[in-house]
MARPAMI-744121 format. One record per residue: residue in one letter; x, y, z of N, C-alpha, C in turn. Coordinates in steps of 0.2 Angstrom, whole numbers, padded with zeros to 4 digits, always signed. Example, Ala and Ser with C-alpha at 12.3 -4.5 7.8 and 13.67 -1.06 7.14 Angstrom:
# residues 2
a+0066-0028+0039+0062-0022+0039+0066-0016+0039
s+0064-0011+0035+0068-0005+0036+0064+0000+0039
# end
This chain:
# residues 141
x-0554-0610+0484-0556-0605+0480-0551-0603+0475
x-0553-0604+0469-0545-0602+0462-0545-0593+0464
x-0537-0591+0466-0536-0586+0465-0529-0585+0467
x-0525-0580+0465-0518-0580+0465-0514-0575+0468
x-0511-0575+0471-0507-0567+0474-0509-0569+0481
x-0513-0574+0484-0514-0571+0489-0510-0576+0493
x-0508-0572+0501-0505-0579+0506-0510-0584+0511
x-0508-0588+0515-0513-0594+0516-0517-0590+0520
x-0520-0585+0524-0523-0582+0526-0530-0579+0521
x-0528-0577+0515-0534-0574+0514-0532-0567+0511
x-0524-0564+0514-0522-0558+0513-0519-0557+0507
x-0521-0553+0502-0517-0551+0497-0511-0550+0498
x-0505-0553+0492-0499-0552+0494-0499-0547+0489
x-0494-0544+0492-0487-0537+0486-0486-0538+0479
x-0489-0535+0475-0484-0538+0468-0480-0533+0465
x-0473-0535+0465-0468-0530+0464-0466-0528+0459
x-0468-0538+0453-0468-0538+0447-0470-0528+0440
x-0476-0529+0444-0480-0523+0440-0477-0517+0441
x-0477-0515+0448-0472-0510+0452-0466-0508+0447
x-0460-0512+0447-0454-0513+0442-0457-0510+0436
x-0461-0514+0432-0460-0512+0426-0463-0505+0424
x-0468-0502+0429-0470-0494+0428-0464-0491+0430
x-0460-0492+0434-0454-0489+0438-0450-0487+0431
x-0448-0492+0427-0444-0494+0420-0447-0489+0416
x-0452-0488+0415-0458-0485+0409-0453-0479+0409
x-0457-0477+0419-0454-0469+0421-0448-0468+0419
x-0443-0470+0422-0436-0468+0422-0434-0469+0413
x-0436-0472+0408-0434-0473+0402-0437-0462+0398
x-0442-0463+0400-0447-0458+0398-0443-0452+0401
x-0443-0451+0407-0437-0445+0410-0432-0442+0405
x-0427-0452+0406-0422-0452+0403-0421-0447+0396
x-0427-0447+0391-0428-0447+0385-0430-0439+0385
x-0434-0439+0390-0434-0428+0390-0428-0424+0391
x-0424-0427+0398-0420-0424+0397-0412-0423+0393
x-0411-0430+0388-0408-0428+0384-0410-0423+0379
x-0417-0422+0378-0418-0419+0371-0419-0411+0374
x-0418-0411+0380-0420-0402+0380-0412-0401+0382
x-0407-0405+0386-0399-0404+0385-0397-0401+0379
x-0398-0407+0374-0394-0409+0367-0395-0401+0364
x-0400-0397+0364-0398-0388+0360-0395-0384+0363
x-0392-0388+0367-0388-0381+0370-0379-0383+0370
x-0374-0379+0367-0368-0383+0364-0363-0381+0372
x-0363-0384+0375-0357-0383+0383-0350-0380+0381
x-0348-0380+0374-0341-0377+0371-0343-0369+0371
x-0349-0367+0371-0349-0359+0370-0351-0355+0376
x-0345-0348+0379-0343-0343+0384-0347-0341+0383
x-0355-0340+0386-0358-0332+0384-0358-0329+0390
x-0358-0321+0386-0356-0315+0392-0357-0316+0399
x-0356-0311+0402-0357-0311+0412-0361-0305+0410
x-0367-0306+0414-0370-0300+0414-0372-0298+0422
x-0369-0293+0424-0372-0294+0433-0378-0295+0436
x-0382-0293+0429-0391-0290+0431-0395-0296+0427
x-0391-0303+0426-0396-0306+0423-0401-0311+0424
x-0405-0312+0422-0413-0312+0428-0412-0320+0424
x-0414-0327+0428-0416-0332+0428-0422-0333+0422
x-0420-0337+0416-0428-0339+0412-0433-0343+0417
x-0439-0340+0415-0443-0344+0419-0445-0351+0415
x-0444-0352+0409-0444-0357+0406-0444-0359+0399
x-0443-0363+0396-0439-0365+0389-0444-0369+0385
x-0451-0368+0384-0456-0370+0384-0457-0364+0374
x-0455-0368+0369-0457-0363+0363-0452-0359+0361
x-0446-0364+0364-0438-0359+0362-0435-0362+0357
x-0432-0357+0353-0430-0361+0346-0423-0359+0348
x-0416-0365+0348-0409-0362+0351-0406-0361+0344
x-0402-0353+0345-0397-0354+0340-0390-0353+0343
x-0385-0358+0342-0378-0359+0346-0375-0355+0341
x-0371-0350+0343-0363-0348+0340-0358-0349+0344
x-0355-0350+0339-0348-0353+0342-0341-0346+0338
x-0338-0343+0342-0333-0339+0338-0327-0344+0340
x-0323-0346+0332-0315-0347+0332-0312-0343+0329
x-0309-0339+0336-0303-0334+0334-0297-0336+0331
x-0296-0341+0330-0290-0342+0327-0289-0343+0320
x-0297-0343+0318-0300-0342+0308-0305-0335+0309
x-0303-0332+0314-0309-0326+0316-0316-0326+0308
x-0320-0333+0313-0326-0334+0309-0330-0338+0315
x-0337-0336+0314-0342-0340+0319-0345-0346+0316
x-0347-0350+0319-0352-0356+0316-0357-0354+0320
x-0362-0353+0317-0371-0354+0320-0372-0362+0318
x-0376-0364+0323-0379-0370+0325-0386-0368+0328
x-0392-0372+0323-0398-0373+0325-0399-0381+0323
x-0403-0383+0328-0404-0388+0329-0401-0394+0328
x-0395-0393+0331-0388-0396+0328-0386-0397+0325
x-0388-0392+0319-0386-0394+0312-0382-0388+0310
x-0373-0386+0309-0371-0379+0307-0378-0377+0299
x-0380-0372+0300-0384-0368+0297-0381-0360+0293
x-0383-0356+0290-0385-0349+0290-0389-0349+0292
x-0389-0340+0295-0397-0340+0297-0402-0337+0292
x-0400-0333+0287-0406-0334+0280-0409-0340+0278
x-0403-0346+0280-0408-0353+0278-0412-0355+0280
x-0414-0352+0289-0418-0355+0293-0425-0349+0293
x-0425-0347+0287-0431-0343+0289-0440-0346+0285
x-0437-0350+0283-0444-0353+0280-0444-0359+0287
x-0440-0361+0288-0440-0366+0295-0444-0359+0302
x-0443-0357+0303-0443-0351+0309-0452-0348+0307
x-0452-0348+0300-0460-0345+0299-0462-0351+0302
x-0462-0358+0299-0467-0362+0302-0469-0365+0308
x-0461-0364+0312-0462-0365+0319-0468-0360+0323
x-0466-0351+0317-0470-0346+0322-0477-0349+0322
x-0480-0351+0315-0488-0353+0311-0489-0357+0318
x-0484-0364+0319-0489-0369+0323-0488-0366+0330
x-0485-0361+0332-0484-0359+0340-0482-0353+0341
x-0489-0347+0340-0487-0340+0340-0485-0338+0348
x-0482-0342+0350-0478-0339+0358-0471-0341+0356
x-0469-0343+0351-0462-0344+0350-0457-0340+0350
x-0452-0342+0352-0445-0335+0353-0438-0339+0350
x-0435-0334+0351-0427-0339+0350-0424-0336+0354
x-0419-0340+0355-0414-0338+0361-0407-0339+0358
x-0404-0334+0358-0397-0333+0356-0392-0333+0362
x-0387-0339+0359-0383-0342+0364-0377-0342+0360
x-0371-0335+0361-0366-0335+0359-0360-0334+0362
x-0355-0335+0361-0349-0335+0364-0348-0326+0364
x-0347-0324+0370-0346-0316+0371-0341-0311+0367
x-0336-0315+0365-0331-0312+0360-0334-0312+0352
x-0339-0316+0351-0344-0315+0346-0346-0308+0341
x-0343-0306+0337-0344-0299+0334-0351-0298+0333
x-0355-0293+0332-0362-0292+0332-0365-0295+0326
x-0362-0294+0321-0363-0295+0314-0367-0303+0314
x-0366-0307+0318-0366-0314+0315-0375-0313+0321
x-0373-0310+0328-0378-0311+0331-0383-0309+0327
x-0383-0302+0325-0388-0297+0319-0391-0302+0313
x-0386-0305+0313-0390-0309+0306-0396-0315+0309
x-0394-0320+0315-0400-0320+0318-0405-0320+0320
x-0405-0312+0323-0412-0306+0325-0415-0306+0318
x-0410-0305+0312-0413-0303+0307-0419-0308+0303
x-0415-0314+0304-0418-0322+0301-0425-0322+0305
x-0427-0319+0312-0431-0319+0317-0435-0316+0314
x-0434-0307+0312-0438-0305+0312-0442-0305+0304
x-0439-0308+0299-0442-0310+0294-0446-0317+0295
x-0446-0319+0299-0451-0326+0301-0456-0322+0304
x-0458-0316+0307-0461-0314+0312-0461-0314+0317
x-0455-0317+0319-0456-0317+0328-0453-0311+0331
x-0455-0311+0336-0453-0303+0338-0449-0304+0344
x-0448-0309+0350-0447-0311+0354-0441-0314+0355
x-0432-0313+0355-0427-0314+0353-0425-0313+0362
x-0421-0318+0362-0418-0315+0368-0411-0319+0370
x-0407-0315+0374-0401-0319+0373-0395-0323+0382
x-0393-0326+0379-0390-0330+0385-0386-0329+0390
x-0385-0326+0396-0378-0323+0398-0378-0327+0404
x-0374-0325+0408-0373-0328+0413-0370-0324+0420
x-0373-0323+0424-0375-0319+0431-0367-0321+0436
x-0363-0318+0437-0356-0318+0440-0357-0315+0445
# end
């Protein structure tokens, strides 16, 4: 009888062949989400210690914006989506992300020696897009 894979009893053998290549599919696809949800977040910037600060439950509709304070030119770089930005530039960007996904928020992630002024400007870029939902990054000591 014509057929393949099987051994001289009748008994289907293993094919590993196929197994591999889904295994590769998987691991490539992981690979690729977890870069891109890394990549907004800048590991250069301290943000505060808050003793009371509650765990996100998830990052699902977060638009990141990185501040970086350099006290040595006492001046911040804001970063959205890796690109140094102002945040008045990003407010026509911030209206469309609200239009296609009214659960959207931003999360402010700045170094805690950060003067408010730069955080405020922002909140403010937010709340001229319509979002209402700002919240910020600390870390639980």
């Amino acid at each position: 009888m014509a057929g393949g894979g099987g051994g001289g009893d009748g008994e289907p053998e293993f094919q590993i062949a196929p197994m591999i290549d889904v295994l590769l599919v998987l691991l490539i696809f992981f690979m690729s989400i977890a870069t891109s949800s890394v990549a907004r977040y800048d590991p250069g910037i301290q943000v505060p210690v808050a003793a009371d600060a509650n765990k996100k439950e998830d990052s699902e509709g977060e638009l990141v914006f990185n501040v970086a304070w350099k006290a040595d030119t006492l001046s911040a770089i804001t970063s959205y989506e890796e690109a140094v930005v102002q945040p008045e530039d990003t407010i026509a960007t911030l209206t469309a992300r609200k239009k296609s996904n009214p659960q959207v928020r931003v999360l402010v992630r700045a170094d805690g020696e950060t003067p408010v002024r730069y955080i405020n400007a922002i909140v403010n870029a937010a709340a001229q897009a319509g979002i209402v939902d700002v919240t910020f990054a600390t870390v639980a000591r």
